[in-house]
N, C-alpha and C positions, 0 to 999 in steps of 0.2 A: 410754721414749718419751714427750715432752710432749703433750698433749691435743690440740691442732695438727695436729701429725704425724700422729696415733694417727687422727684423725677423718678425716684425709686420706687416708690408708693402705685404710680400709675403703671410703671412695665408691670409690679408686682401683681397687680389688680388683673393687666391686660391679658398676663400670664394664666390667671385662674379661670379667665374666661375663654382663654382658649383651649385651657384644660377641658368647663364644661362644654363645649362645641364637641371635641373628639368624642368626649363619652357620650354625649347626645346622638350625635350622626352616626356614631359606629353600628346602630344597629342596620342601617338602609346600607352598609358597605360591606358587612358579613350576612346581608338576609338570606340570600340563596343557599350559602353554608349553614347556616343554620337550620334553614327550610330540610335539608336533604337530611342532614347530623338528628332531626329529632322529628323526623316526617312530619312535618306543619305542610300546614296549608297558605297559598300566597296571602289570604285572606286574614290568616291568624300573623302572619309577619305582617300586615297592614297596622291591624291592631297592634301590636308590638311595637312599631316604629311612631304611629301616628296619635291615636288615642290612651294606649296607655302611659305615654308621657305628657302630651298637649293640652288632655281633658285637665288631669290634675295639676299641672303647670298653671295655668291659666285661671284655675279658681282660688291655685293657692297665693298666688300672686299678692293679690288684695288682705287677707287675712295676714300675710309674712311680710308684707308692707309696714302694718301697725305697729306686729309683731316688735320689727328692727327698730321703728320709733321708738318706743317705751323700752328697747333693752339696749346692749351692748350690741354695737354694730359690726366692729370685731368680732367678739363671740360667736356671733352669730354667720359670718362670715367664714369662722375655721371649722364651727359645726356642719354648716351646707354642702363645704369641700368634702369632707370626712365624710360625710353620708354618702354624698352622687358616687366617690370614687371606690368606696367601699363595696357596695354596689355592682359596680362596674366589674371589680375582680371578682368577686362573688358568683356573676352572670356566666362566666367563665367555668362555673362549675355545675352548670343549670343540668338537669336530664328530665328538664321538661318545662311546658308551654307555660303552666301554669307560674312557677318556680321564676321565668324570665317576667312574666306581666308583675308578678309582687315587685318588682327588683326595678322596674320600669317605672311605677307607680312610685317609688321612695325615691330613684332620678328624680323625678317629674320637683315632688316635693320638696326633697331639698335643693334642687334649683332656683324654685319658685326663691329661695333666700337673698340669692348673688346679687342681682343686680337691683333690685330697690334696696339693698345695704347701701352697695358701691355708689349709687347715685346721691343717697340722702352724707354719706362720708365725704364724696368730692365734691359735692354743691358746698359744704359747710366748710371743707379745709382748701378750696379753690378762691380764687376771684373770679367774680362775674365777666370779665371781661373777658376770661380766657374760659370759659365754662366750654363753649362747642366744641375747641381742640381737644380739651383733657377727654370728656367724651368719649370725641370722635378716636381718640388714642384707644381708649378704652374697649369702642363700639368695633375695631379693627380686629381684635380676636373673635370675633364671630367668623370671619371668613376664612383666618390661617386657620383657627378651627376645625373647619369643615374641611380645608384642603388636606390637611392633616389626616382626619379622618380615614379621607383614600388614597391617598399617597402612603403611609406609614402603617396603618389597618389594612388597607389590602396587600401590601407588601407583606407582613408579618405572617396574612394568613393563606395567603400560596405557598409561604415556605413552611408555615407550621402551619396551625388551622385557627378557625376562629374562636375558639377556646384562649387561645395563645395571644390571639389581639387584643381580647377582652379584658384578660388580666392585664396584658403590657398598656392598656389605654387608662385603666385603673390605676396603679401601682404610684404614676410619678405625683399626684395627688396629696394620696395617702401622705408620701414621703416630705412633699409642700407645707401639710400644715403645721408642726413644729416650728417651723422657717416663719411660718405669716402669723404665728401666734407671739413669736418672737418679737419680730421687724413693727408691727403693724401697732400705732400711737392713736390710742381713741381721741377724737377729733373732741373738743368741746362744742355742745348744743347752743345755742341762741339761747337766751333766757325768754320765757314767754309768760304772761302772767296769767295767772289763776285761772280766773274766769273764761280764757281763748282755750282751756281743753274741751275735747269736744269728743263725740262719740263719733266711729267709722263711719258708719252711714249717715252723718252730718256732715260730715267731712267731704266724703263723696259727693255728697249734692253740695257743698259751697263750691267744691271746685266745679263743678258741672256748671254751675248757675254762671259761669263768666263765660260770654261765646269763644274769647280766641282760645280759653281751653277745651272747648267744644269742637271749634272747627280744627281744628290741630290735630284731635283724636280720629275727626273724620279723615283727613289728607292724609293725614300720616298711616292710618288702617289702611287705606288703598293702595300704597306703599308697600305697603306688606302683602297685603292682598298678589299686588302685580309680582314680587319677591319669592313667595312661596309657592305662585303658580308656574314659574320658569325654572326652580329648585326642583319640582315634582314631575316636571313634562320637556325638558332640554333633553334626557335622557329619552325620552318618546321621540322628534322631532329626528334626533339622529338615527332612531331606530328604526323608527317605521317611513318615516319620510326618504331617506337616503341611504338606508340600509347597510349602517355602518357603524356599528357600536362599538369600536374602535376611540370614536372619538368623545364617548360615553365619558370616562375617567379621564382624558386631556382635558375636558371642560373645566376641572376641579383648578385647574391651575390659573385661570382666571381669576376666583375664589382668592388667590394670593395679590392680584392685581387689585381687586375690590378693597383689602386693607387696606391700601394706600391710598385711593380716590375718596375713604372716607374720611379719612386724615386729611386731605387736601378740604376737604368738602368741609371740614371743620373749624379750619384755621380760615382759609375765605370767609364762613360765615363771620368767624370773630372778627375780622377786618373791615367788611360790609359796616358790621353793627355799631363801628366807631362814628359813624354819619348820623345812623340810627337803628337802635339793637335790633326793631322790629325786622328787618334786611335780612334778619338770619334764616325767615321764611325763603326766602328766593332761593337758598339749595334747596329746600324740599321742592320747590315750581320747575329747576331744573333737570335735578331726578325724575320727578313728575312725566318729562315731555324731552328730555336730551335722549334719553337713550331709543322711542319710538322712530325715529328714522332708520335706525342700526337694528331695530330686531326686524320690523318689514323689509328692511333690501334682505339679512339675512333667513327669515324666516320663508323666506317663497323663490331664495332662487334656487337654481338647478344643479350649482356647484355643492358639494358639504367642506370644501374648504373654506368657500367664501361662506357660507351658512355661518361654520363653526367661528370665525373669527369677529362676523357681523353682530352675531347673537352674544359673542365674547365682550364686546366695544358697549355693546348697548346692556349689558351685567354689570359694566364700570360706572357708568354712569346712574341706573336707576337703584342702583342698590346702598348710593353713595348717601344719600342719607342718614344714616342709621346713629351716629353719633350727636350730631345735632336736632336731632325728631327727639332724643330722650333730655340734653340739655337743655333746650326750648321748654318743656313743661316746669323745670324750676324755676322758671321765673316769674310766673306766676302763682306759685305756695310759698308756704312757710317754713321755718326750718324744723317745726314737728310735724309737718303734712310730707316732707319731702319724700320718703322712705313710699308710705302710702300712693304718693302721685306716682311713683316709680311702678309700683303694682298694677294700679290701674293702666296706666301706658300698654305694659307686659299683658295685661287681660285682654283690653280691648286690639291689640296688633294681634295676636293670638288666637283671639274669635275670629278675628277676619280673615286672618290669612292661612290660617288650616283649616277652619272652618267654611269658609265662602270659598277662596278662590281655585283650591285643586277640585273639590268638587262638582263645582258651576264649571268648573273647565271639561272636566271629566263629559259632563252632559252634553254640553256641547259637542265634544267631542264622536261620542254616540248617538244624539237623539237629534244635532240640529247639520254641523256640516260632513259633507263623505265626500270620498276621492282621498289621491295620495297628500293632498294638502291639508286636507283635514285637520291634524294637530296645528299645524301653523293659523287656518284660520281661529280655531277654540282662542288659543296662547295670545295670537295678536286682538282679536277682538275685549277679551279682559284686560289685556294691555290699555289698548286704549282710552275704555271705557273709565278703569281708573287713571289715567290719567288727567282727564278732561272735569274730575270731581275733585281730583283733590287739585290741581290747580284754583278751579272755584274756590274751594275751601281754604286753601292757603291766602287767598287774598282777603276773604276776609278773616279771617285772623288777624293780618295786619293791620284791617283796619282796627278792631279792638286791642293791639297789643299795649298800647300807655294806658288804656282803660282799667286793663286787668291786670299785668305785672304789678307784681309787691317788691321784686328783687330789681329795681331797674338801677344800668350804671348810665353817666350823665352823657347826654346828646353833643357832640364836637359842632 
């Protein structure tokens, strides 16, 4: 692929992923619109935002993994777009609870497609050496995403309503896939012989059987874990703690700083790895443990501007991962496992970090600490805790990483 191409290919990609981020998040940025437009309850917007997307996300993952292996990864790519978004305008025209969970559930699914495609396409049409940047370029539409999200969704639906965001969040999508059906050159497969095809659940357990993809899965889950409990509770922290939910939606704008600390977080790795690839663990150590000094001075003191900017600094940092966490597992598969490892990645971040981390935070929050700090201690105790695990886990990782990689490029 020419330089051209190759650089087109990645905005192209980074672009659909920030597509699916708006239509994802849109529902947590119109929920109270909605709540009041079709008398729900906060509980049934719970469901609507959290399990009617995550549950099926996360199991479809694995299954649309194989899927992309054995088919056309294009195909497959401008079919996931055309579902999520179609969907999304669709939701737009919901007059009821039931109507929005279907609509929720086929997001969820045709999601589950995007990125073990993107991953198993750009391990295969990339070099190793530059694998965390492309990524981590890649992994950066998760956060304009989200900022997107409430910046341009909430904007649209003060002035129209949330009907009117739903469609507009939808629509440019739709309009995308022609364009990526067009542009987008199916990569050729690695040639593998005969006998190395293998069924999913052997698949699963080869890859499981090597620890640095084992511990990887762990460090990098707690990542997520600490990720999706400050996505769910920063909004708490302003509200109830400082009583200022003002600074509720400024947070989002952070969110745009996080793109680019993953992009850095990317390209260091690929620099690191020149010495030796296994190095590329060390942004995850840093994510890990940089940003815990910036959420505790932020998390407990008694200004909300310093709060807001503390808990801002230490968002850049821990959440900087995200591009090289999915990089890092290609290099230990193959180039028919690729697709597959991408799914499971997506499974197991998924369980952990909607599943464990708001929850366990939640409890805490209720049943173990009280006072006005309360949220702060919940937030920062999960904090730390993963921290301190997946650091462990990160190192060893390293230590198994020449053990296990199949994709290794040469040591300087």
């Amino acid at each position: 692929m020419n330089k051209r191409l190759a650089y087109g290919t990645i905005l192209l990609f980074t672009l659909i992923y920030i597509l699916s981020f708006v239509d994802r998040q849109i529902v947590a940025v119109l929920g109270t619109q909605i709540r009041d437009s079709l008398l729900l309850s906060n509980f049934q917007i719970g469901l609507l935002y959290g399990p009617a997307f995550s549950v099926v996300y996360a199991i479809a993952g694995i299954p649309m993994g194989r899927l992309v292996d054995k088919t056309s990864r294009k195909a497959m790519i401008c079919l996931g777009l055309f579902i999520w978004s179609l969907m999304t305008v669709l939701s737009g025209f919901a007059a009821s609870f039931t109507f929005l969970i279907i609509a929720r559930l086929f997001v969820g699914l045709s999601q589950a497609i995007l990125s073990p495609a993107v991953y198993s396409y750009m391990a295969d049409e990339f070099s190793p050496e530059k694998r965390a940047t492309i990524f981590s370029v890649y992994a950066s539409g998760i956060f304009i995403g989200i900022g997107l999200s409430f910046l341009a969704g909430g904007t649209i639906s003060l002035y129209y309503d949330w009907r009117m965001a739903m469609i507009a969040a939808g629509l440019p999508g739709i309009a995308l896939v022609p364009f990526v059906w067009w542009y987008l050159k199916e990569p050729e497969r690695k040639k593998i012989a005969p006998e190395t095809a293998s069924h999913v659940i052997a698949d699963i357990l080869s890859m499981l059987s090597k620890p640095a993809i084992r511990w990887h899965l762990i460090g990098f889950s707690c990542l997520a874990c600490t990720g999706y409990t400050i996505l769910a509770f920063a909004g708490n922290v302003f509200n109830d703690v400082f009583d200022s939910a003002k600074h509720i939606p400024k947070y989002g704008w952070f969110m745009f700083g996080v793109a680019v600390t993953v992009i850095i977080s990317g390209k260091t790795a690929d620099l690191l790895s020149r010495k030796n690839p296994a190095r590329r663990f060390w942004m995850g150590i840093v994510a890990a443990v940089g940003g815990i000094p910036f959420y505790m001075y932020g998390l407990f003191h008694s200004s909300v501007e310093t709060a807001f900017i503390f808990m801002g600094i230490g968002v850049l940092i821990s959440s900087s991962y995200n591009g090289v966490a999915a990089a890092l597992l290609q290099y230990f598969v193959h180039s028919e496992q690729r697709a597959l490892a991408g799914g499971l990645y997506l499974f197991v971040i998924s369980i952990a970090g909607f599943g464990i981390g708001p929850p366990l935070t939640g409890w805490l929050m209720d049943s173990v600490f009280t006072g006005q700090y309360s949220v702060s201690y919940a937030i920062f105790s999960i904090i730390t805790a993963n921290g301190v695990i997946a650091v462990f886990a990160f190192t060893r990782a390293i230590k198994f990483y020449h053990q296990d990689a199949v994709d290794l490029q040469p040591v300087v």
